[in-house]
C-alpha positions as CSV (number, residue, x, y, z in Angstrom):
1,X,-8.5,27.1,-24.4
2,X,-10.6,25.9,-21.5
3,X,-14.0,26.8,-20.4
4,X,-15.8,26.6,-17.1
5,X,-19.7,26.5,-17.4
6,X,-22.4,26.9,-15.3
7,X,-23.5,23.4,-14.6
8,X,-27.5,24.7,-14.9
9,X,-27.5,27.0,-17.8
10,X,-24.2,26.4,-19.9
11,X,-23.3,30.1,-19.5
12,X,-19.2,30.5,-19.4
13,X,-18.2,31.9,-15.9
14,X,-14.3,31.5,-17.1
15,X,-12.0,31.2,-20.5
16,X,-8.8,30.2,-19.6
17,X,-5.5,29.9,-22.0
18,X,-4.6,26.0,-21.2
19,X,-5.2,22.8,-22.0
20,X,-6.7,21.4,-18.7
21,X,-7.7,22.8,-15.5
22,X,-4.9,20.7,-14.2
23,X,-2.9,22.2,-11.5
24,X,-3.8,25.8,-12.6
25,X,-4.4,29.2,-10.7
26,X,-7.9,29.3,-9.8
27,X,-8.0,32.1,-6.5
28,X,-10.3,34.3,-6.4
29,X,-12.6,34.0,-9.0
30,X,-16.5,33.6,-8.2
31,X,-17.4,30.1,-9.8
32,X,-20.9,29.9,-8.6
33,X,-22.4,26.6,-9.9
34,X,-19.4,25.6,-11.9
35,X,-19.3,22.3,-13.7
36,X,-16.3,20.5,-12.7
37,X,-17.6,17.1,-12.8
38,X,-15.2,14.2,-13.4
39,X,-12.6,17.0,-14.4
40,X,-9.3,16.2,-13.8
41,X,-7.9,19.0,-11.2
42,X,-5.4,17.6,-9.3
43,X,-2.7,20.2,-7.6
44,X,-5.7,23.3,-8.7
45,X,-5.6,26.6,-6.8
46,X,-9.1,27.5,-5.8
47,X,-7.6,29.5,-3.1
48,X,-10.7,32.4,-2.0
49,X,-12.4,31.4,-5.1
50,X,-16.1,31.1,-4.7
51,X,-17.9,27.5,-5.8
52,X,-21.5,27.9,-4.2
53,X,-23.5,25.5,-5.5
54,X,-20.8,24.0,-7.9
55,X,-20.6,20.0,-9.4
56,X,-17.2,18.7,-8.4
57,X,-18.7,14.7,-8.0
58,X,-15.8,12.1,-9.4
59,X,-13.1,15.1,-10.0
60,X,-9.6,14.5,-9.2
61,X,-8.8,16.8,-6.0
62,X,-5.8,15.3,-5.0
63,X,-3.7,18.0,-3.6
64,X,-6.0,20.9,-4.5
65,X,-6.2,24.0,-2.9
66,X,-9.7,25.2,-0.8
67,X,-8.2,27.6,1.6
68,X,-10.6,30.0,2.2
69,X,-12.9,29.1,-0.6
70,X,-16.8,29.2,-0.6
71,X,-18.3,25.4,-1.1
72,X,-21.3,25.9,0.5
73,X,-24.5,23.8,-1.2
74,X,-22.1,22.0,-3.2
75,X,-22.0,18.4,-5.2
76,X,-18.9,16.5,-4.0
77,X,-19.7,12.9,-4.2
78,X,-17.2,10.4,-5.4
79,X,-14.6,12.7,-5.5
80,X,-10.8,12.6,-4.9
81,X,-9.5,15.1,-2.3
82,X,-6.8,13.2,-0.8
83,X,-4.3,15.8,0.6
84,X,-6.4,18.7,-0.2
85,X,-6.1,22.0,1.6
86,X,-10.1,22.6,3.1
87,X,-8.2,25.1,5.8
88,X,-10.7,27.9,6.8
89,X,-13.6,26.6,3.7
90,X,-17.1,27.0,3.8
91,X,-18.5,23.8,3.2
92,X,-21.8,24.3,4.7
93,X,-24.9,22.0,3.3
94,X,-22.5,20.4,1.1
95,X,-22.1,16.6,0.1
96,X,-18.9,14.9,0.1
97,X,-20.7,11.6,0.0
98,X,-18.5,8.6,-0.7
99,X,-15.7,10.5,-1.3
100,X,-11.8,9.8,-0.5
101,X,-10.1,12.4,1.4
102,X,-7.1,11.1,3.0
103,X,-4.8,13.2,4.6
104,X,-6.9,16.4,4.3
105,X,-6.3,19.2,6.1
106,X,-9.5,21.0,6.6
107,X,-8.9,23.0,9.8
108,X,-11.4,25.6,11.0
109,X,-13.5,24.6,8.4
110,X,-17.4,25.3,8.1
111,X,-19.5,22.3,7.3
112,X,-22.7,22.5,9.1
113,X,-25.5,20.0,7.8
114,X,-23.2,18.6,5.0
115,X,-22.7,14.9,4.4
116,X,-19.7,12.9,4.5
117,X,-21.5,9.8,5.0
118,X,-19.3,6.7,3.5
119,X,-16.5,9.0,2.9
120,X,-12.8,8.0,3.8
121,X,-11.2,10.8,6.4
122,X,-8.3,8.3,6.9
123,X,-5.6,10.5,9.1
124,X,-7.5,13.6,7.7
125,X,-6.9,17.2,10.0
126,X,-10.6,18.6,10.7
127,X,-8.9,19.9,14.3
128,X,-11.3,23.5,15.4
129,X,-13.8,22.6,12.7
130,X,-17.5,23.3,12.7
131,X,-18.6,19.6,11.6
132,X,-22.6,19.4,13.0
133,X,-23.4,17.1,10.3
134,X,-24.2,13.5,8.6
135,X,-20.8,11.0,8.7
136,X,-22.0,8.0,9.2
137,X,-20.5,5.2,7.7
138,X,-17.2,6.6,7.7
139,X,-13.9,5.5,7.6
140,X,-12.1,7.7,10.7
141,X,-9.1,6.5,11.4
142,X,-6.3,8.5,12.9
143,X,-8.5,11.1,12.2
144,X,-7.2,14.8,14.3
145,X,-10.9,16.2,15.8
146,X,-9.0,18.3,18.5
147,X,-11.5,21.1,19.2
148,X,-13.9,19.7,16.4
149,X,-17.5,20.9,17.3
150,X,-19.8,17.9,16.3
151,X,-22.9,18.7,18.3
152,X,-26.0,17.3,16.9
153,X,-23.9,14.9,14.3
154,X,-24.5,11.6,13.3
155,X,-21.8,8.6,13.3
156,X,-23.3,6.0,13.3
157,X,-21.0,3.0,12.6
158,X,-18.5,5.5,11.9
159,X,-14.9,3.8,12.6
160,X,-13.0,6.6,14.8
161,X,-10.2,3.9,16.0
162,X,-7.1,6.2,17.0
163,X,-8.8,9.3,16.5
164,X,-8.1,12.3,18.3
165,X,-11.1,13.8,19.8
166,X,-9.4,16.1,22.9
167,X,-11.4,18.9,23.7
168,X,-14.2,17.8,20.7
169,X,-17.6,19.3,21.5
170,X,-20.3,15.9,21.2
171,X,-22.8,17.2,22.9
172,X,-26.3,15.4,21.2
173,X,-24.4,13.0,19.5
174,X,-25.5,10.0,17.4
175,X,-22.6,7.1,18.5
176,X,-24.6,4.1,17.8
177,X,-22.0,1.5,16.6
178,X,-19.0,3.6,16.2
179,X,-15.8,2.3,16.9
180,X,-13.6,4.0,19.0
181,X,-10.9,1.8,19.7
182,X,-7.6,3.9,21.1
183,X,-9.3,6.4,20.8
184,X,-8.4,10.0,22.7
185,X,-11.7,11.0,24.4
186,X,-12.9,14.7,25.1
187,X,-11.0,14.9,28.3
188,X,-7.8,12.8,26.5
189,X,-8.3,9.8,28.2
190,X,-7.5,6.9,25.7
191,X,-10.5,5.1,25.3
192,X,-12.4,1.8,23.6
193,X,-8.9,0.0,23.9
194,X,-9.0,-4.3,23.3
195,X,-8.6,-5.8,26.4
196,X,-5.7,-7.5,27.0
197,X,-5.7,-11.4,26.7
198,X,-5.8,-12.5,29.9
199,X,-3.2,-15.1,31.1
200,X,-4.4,-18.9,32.2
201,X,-2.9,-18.9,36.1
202,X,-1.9,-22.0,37.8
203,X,-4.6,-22.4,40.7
204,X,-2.6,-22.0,43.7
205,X,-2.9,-25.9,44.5
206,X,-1.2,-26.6,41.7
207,X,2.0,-25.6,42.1
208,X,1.9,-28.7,44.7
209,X,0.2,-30.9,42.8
210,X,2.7,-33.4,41.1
């Protein structure tokens, strides 16, 4: 038997017949406040389930499913969500602080004034999310932000190299240091690319100089 408690008051919000929470049917249930901390919950089906409020820091996400779930006001820091469904979540007020989440998908997702700042979004899918929040400090790379609405953000020394940012909303932005080279800018131009080393030409004199 497994328990899920009320990280506050210790008050069992579900009893489940198995031995971890481990890849397990979660959808659907209302969670609010759940401890999960550290909890191994890798391949997990929180499908629709409702986590308000709930302590997933340093838990094992990898490959988890979000879709649809409620995360809003929620402790995520340190955790693991490295291809983790996030499609359609509400996230909102949330910290993902310093958390991995390679290769997430988190599409039309809702995290206003959350926090992924030092968080590793490495080739992650936020494409038509609502992301008017703290990531500063994070690792961006090949990141998909088509349609991504980060008004009023900050990402400061953010790396963004190779991102995809077509049609992004970044209106009141916070850019200071971010890198953005080959990039895809708002209006798809490819931006922030090295300059090409320039060759050292012969003067033209010196083709006849012996």
């Amino acid at each position: 038997m497994v328990d899920i408690r009320h990280r506050q008051t210790g008050e069992v919000l579900w009893t489940g017949d198995a031995e971890s929470l481990q890849g397990i049917r979660l959808s659907g249930l209302r969670l609010e406040g759940a401890d999960l901390a550290g909890q191994d919950l890798r391949g997990t089906d929180f499908h629709n389930t409702d986590l308000k409020g709930a302590d997933l820091s340093g838990a094992n996400l990898n490959k988890a499913n979000f879709q649809a779930a409620v995360l809003d006001d929620a402790l995520a820091e340190d955790a693991d969500f490295s291809e983790a469904n996030l499609t359609d979540v509400f996230a909102r007020r949330a910290s993902f602080r310093n958390s991995k989440m390679i290769r997430v998908v988190a599409r039309y997702g809702k995290f206003t004034k959350s926090n992924f700042s030092g968080t590793n979004l490495t080739k992650s899918d936020f494409s038509m999310a609502d992301l008017q929040c703290r990531m500063e400090g994070v690792n961006g790379r090949e990141m998909d932000l088509r349609g991504a609405d980060l008004s009023n953000s900050s990402l400061k020394g953010s790396d963004l190299s190779f991102a995809n940012l077509l049609e992004a909303k970044l209106v009141n932005v916070d850019m200071a240091g971010v890198k953005l080279i080959n990039a895809i800018g708002p209006s798809g131009q490819r931006i922030g690319a090295p300059a090409a080393p320039r060759s050292q030409k012969r003067a033209w004199w010196q083709f006849w100089a012996q």
